[in-house]
C-alpha positions in Angstrom: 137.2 251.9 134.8 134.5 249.8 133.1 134.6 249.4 129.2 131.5 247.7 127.3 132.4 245.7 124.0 128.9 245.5 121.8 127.9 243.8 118.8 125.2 245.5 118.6 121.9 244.3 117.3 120.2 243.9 114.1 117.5 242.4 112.4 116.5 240.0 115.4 113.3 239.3 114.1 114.5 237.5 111.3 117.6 235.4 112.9 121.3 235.6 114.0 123.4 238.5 111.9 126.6 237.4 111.5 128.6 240.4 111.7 132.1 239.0 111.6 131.0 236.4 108.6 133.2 238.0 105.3 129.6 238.9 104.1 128.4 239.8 106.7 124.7 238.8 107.0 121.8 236.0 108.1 123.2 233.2 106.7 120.7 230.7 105.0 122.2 227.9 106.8 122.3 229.5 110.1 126.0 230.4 110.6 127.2 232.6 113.6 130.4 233.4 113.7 132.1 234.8 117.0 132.9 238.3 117.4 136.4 237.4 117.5 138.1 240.7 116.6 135.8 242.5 119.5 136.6 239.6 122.0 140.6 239.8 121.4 140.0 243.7 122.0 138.2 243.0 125.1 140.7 240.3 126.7 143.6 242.7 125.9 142.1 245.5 127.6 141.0 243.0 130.8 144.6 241.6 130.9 145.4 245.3 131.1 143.2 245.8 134.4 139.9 247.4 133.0 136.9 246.2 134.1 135.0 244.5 130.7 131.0 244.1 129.8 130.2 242.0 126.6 127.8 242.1 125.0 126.6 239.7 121.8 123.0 240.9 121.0 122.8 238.5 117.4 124.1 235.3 119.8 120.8 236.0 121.6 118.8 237.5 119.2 118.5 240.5 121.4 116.6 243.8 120.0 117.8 247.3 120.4 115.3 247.7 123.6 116.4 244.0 125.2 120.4 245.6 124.7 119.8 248.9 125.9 117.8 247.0 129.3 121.5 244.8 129.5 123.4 248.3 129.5 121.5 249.7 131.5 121.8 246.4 134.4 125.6 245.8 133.6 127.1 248.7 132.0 125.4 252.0 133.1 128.6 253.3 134.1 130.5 252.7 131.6 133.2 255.1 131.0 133.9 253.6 127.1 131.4 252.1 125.0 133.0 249.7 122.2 130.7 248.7 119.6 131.5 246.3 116.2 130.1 247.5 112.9 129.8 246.5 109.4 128.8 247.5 106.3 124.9 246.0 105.8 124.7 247.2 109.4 126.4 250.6 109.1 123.3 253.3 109.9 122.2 250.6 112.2 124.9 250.6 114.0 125.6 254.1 113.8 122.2 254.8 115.4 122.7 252.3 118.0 125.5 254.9 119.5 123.1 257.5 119.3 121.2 256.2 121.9 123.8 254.8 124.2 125.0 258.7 124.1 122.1 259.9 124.8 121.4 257.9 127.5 125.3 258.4 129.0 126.2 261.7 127.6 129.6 261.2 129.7 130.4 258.7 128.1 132.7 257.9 124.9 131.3 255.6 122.4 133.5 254.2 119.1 133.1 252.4 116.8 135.3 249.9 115.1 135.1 247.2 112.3 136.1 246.9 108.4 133.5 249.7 107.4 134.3 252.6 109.7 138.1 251.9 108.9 137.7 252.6 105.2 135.6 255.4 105.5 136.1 257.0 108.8 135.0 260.7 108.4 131.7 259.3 106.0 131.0 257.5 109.0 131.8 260.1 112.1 129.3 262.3 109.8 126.1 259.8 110.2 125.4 260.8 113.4 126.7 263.4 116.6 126.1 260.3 118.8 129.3 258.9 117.6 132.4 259.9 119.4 135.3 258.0 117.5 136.4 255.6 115.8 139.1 252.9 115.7 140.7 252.8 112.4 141.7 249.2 111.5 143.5 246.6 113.7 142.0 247.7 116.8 143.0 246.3 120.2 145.9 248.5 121.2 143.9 251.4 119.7 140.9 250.8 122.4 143.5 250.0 125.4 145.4 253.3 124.7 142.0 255.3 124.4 141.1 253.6 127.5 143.6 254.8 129.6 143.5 257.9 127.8 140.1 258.4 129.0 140.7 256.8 132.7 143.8 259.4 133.2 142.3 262.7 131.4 144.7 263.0 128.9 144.2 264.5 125.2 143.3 262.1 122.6 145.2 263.5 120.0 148.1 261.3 121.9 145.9 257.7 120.9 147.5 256.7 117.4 144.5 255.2 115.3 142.1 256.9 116.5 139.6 259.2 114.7 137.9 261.6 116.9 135.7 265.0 117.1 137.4 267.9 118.5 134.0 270.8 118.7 133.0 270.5 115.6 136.1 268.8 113.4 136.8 266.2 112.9 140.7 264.5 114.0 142.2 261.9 112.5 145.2 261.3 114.4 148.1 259.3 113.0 147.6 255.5 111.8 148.9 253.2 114.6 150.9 250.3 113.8 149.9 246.9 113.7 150.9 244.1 116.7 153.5 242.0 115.8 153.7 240.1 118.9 150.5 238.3 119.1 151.0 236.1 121.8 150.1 239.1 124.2 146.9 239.0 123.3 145.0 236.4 125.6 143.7 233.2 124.5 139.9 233.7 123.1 138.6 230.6 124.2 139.5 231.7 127.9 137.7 234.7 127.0 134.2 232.8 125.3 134.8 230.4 128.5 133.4 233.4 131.1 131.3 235.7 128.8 130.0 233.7 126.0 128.2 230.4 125.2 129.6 227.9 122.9 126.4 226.8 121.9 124.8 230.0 120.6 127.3 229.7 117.6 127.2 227.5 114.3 129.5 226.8 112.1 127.9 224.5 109.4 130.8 223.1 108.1 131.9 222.2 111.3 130.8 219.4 114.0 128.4 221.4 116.5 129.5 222.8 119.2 132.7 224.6 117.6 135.1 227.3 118.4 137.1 229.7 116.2 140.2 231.1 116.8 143.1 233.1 115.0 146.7 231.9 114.9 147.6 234.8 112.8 146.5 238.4 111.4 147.1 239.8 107.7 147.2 237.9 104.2 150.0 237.8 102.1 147.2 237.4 99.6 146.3 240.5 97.1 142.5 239.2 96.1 140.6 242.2 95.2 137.7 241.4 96.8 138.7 240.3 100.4 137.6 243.1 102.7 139.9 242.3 105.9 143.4 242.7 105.0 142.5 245.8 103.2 140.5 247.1 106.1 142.0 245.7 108.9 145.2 243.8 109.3 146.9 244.2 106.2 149.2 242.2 103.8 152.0 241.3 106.5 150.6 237.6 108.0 151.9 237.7 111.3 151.9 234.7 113.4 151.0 233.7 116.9 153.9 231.2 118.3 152.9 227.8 117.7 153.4 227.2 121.9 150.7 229.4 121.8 148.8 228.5 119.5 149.1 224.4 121.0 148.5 226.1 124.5 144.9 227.4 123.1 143.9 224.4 122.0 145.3 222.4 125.0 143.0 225.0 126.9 139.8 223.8 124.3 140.2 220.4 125.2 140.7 220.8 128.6 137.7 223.2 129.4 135.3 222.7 127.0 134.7 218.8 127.3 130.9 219.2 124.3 133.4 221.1 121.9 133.8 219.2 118.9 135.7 220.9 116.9 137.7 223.8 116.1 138.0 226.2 113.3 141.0 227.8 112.2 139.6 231.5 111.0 142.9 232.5 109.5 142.4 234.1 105.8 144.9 231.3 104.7 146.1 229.2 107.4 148.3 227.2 105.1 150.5 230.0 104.0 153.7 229.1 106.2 153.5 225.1 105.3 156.5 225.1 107.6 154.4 226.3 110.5 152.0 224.2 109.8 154.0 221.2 109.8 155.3 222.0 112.9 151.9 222.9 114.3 150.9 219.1 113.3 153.8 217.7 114.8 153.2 219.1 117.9 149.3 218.2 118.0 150.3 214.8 117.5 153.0 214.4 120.1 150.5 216.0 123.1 147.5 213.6 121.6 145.2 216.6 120.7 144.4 215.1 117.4 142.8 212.2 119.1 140.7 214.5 121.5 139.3 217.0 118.8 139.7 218.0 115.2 139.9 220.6 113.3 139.4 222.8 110.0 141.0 225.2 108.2 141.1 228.1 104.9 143.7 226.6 103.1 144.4 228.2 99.4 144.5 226.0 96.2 148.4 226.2 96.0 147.9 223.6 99.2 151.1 220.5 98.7 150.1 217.3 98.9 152.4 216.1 101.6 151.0 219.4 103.4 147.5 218.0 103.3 148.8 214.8 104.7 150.1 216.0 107.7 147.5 218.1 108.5 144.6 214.6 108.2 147.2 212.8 110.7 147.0 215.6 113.4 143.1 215.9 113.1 142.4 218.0 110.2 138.7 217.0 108.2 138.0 220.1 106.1 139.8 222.4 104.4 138.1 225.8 102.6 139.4 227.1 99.7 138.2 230.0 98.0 138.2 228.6 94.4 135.7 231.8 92.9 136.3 230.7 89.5 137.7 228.3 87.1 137.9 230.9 84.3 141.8 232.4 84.3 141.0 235.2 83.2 138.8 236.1 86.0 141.1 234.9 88.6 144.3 237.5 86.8 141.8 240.2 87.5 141.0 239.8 90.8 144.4 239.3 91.5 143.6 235.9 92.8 147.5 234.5 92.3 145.7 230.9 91.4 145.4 229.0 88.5 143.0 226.6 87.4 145.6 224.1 87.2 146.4 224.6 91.0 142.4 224.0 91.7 142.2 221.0 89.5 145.7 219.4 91.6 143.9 220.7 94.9 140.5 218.8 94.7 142.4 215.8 93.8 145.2 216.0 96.5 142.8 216.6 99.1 140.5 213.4 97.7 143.7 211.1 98.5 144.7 212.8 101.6 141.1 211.8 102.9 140.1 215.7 103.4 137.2 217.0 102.9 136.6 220.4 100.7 134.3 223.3 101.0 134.5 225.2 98.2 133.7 228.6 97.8 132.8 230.6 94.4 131.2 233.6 93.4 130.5 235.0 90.0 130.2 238.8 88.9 133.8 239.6 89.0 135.5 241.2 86.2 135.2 239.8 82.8 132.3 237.3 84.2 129.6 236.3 81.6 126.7 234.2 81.8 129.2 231.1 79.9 131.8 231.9 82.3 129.3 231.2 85.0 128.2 227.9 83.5 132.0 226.7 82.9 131.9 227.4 87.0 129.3 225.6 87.9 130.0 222.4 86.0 133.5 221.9 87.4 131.9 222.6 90.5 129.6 219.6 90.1 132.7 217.3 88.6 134.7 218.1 91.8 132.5 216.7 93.8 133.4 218.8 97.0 131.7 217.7 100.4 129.8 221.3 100.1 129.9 224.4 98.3 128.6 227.7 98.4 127.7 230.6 95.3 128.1 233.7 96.1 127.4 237.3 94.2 130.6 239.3 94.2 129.7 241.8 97.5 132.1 244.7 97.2 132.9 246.1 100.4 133.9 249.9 100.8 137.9 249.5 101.0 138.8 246.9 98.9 139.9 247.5 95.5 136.6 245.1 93.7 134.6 248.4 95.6 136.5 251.1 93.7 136.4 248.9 90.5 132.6 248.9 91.5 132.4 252.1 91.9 134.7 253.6 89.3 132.3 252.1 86.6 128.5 252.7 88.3 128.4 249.1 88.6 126.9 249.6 92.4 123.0 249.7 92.2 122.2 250.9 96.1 123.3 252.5 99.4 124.9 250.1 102.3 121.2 249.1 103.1 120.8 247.6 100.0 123.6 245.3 100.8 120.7 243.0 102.6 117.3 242.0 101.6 114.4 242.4 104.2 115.1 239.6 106.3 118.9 239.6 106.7 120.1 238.0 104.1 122.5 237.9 101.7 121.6 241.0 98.3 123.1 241.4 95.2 124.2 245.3 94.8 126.3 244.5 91.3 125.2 245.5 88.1 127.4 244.9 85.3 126.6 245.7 81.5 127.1 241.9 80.6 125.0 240.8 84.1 122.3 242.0 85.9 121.6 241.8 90.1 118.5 239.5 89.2 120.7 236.9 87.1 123.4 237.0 89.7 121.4 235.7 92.3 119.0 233.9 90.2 122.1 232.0 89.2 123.6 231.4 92.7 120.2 230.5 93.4 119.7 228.0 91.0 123.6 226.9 91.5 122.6 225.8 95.1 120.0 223.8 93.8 121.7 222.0 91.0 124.8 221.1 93.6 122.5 219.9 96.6 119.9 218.3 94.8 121.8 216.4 92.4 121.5 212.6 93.4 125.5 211.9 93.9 124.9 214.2 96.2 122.4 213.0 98.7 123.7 209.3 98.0 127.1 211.2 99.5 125.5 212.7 102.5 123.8 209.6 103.3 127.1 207.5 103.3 129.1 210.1 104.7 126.5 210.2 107.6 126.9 206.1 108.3 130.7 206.6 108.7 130.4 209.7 110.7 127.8 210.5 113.4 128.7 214.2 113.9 129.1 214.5 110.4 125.2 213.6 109.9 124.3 215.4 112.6 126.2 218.6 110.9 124.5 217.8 107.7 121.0 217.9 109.3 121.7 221.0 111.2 122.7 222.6 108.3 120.1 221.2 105.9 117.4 222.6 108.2 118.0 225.9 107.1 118.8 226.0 104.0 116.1 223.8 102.4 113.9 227.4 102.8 116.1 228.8 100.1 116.6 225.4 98.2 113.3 224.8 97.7 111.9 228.4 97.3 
């Protein structure tokens, strides 16, 4: 039986969607990010014997009619139609299905992703052309509708799964979440025969790049982070490190123009005794001589940690810093304190690493001052990048129903994205408006990129590093159109 795995298109015209981004969107410095969640769910159901289309309409920018030409060529007889969603992308999406149903009425077409997961029955009620939906952590939810489907038996049997029955609506129980993660394949074997490296960017990373997942969940409890509420949950489970040093054993050994990989874990760094011994072992085989590596890595980050991790190949770390105010950080449950940050910028300075730090403003309790204080320690830490963000509250995290709860949302999921792709501001506090949230990311970005410390940095950091330079170009590129707008 054949299954096709979509991520579907959107916006083409304008660039790349990044689906699987955190905010999901076109990013103004050109980031793609692999479908990673689809392609594990793809490689555990071809492990499993079925027969597997993929399909990345953004990596190509491909438009509805190009995608619906590749089904029709590759996957016409499809039995099971899998296609990635997201918030921004929703009706989209939603529509998308539509038309693969009525083009293969036999067929069964679901839908999975963060957004469907929170609000399933919302989302069965878009459209008749959706048949289900895979309620979060998917991949043993789409292998057991598979054989479902293959053997004609009842899918109220499939644990996960959301379904219509005539006209209702099931949802059948929840379905629990892998703990053994080394039976999911390696992705890179996966991107290897369906994908191309080079149609994905990373900016903060050496180009060509590829992610990958050691583990799933966050032990975490920020309000705001849409995939451990949606998807994997609170529990981090871990791939073995064998595993985990097999992959990128498999990296080097197959993909001789990758430069450099990226650890997508929510926090990598969580289990400093893994990573130790994930370090150790990347130094004994020689891998952190052949390529190097980045990570998420939270502010409570050790110093000695950091220095083990430079020695096996590390360059970057990315921590999620959102705010230096403590009060803002206690309500979105952030478990940080601006003491941690201040130890974390400089531990990582004299462990050679460099930082991209991430903040975002319009959280509870932000003001316009609180904003300022945010932006000039983002200038005194003196990070290799940055990035300024408006809080985006997705539909099942708790920042949503906060959101919600106090008519702070000003629009429907299409109002998530401006015109062309990118990222809008849907947040309307009584202390901030939408327009001063992005005004002052906006002018944020300027400030921090523009500054002359900066490009004096750049420039130097470009004379000691070729790929770096080349990174810093790449990236530049695109985002001068928003610096400079």
């Amino acid at each position: 039986m054949k299954i096709c795995f979509i991520n579907p298109p959107f916006k083409a015209e304008y660039g790349k969607f990044s689906r699987e981004s955190r905010s999901p969107s076109i990013g103004h410095s050109g980031v793609l990010y692999y479908p990673l969640w689809l392609i594990y769910a793809a490689a555990y159901c071809r492990k499993h014997g079925f027969e597997i289309v993929f399909i990345d309409a953004p990596a190509k920018q491909l438009t509805k009619d190009q995608t619906l030409e590749r089904i029709k060529n590759e996957a016409a007889d499809a039995r099971l139609f899998v296609l990635d969603t997201s918030t921004p992308s929703i009706y989209s999406d939603a529509e998308f299905a539509l038309q693969i149903k009525q083009r293969y009425p036999s067929s069964f077409t679901l839908l999975v992703g963060t957004h469907p997961s929170a609000v399933p029955e919302e989302t069965m009620n878009i459209n008749a052309g959706i048949d289900g939906i895979a309620r979060r952590e998917f991949d043993q939810i789409v292998l057991d509708l598979a054989f479902a489907l293959k053997n004609s038996e009842k899918l109220n049997t499939v644990r996960g799964l959301t379904y219509r029955d005539n006209k209702s609506i099931v949802h059948n129980p929840d379905a629990e979440l892998i703990t053994d993660l080394d039976q999911i394949p390696y992705a890179a074997e996966f991107i290897k025969e369906y994908l191309c490296v080079t149609d994905y960017v990373f900016p903060a990373a050496a180009f060509p790049v590829i992610q990958m997942f050691t583990g799933r969940g966050c032990p975490a409890r920020c309000n705001f982070c849409v995939y451990p509420q949606t998807l994997h949950g609170h529990k981090y489970r871990l791939r073995s490190p064998e595993h985990v040093i097999g992959e990128i054993e498999y990296i080097v050994e197959n993909f001789p123009n990758v430069k450099e990989i990226v650890f997508e874990d929510d926090t990598f760094t969580i289990n400093k005794d893994r990573v130790a011994t994930l370090c150790k072992m990347m130094i004994e085989r020689g891998l952190h001589k052949k390529i190097r590596w980045l990570c998420n890595a939270r502010v409570n980050l050790d110093y000695e940690t950091m220095v083990q991790m430079k020695k096996a190949g590390c360059h970057l770390i990315i921590p999620g810093i959102e705010s230096v105010d403590q009060n803002i950080l206690n309500n979105i449950q952030k478990g940080t304190t601006v003491a941690q940050i201040e130890n974390y910028i400089k531990d990582a300075r004299r462990a050679g690493l460099m930082v991209h730090a991430c903040y975002m403003v319009g959280n509870p309790g932000e003001t316009r001052q609180t904003m300022e204080n945010t932006l000039k320690a983002a200038l005194r830490y003196k990070t290799d990048t940055a990035q300024f963000f408006p809080l985006i509250p997705y539909p099942g995290t708790r920042a949503y129903q906060w959101a919600m709860e106090n008519g702070y949302i000003n629009g429907d999921y299409q109002e998530y994205l401006r015109e062309d792709g990118t990222l809008n501001c849907i947040i309307q506090t009584p202390e901030l408006s939408a327009d001063e949230l992005v005004s002052f990311c906006s002018y944020a970005r300027k400030k921090y990129y523009l500054r002359p410390w900066y490009i004096v940095h750049r420039m130097w950091r470009g004379l000691r590093d070729f790929e770096d330079l080349k990174r810093s170009l790449k990236a530049f590129s695109k985002l001068k159109k928003t610096l400079f707008r």
